[in-house]
N, C-alpha and C positions, 0 to 999 in steps of 0.2 A: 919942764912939762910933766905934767902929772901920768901916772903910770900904775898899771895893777902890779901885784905882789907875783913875787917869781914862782910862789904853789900857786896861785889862780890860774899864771899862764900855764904852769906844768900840766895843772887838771884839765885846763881844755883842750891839749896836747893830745890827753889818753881818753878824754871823755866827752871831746865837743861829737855829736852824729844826727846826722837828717835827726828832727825834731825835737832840739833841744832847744831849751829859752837861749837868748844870748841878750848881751848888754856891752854897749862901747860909751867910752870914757866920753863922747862926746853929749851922753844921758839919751841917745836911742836906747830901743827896745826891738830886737829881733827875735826870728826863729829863722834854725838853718835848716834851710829844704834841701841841701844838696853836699855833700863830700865826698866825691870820687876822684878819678884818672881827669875828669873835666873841669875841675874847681869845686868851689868853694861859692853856694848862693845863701843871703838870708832876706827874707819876705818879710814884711811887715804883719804884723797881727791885730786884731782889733778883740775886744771884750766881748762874749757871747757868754749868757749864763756864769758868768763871774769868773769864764777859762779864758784864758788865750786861746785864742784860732789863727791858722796861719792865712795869711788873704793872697792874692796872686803879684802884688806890688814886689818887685824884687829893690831893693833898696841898696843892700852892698852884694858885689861878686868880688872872689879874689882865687889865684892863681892855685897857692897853696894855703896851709893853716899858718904859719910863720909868717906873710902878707896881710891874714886875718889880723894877727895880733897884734903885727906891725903898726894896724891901724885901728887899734884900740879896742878890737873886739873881743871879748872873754866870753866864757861858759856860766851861766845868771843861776 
C-alpha cells in the first residue's frame, strides 16, 4: 500500500493546526477546521479567487492525529 515519507508524517505531527491545506493518499484535498481535546475535523474547500476556502462539508473526523495519518492524511 502506498504510504507518505516518515518527514511528511513527522511535519504534520508538529505542524498540522486548524487551517492548514491537507492532502490523503487517496488524492482528496482538505483543510483542517479543528485539532483539540475533541478530535481532529477536515472540511472540504472549494476555489474562490484562485484560494482555497474552507466550505462547511466535513469529509474526514478522527480521534487523534496518529488515526489522521493512519488514514492517509498529511500536511499539503
Amino acid at each position: 500500500m502506498p504510504s507518505w515519507s516518515d518527514s511528511l508524517k513527522n511535519l504534520t505531527r508538529k505542524e498540522a493546526y486548524p487551517g492548514a491545506m491537507m492532502k490523503c493518499l487517496d488524492g482528496r484535498d482538505g483543510m483542517m477546521s479543528a485539532r483539540d481535546q475533541n478530535g481532529i475535523r477536515i472540511v472540504a474547500v472549494k476555489s474562490e479567487n484562485y484560494f482555497p476556502v474552507p466550505t462547511d462539508e466535513v469529509i474526514a473526523e478522527y480521534e487523534n492525529i496518529e488515526a489522521m495519518i493512519n488514514a492517509g492524511w498529511v500536511i499539503d
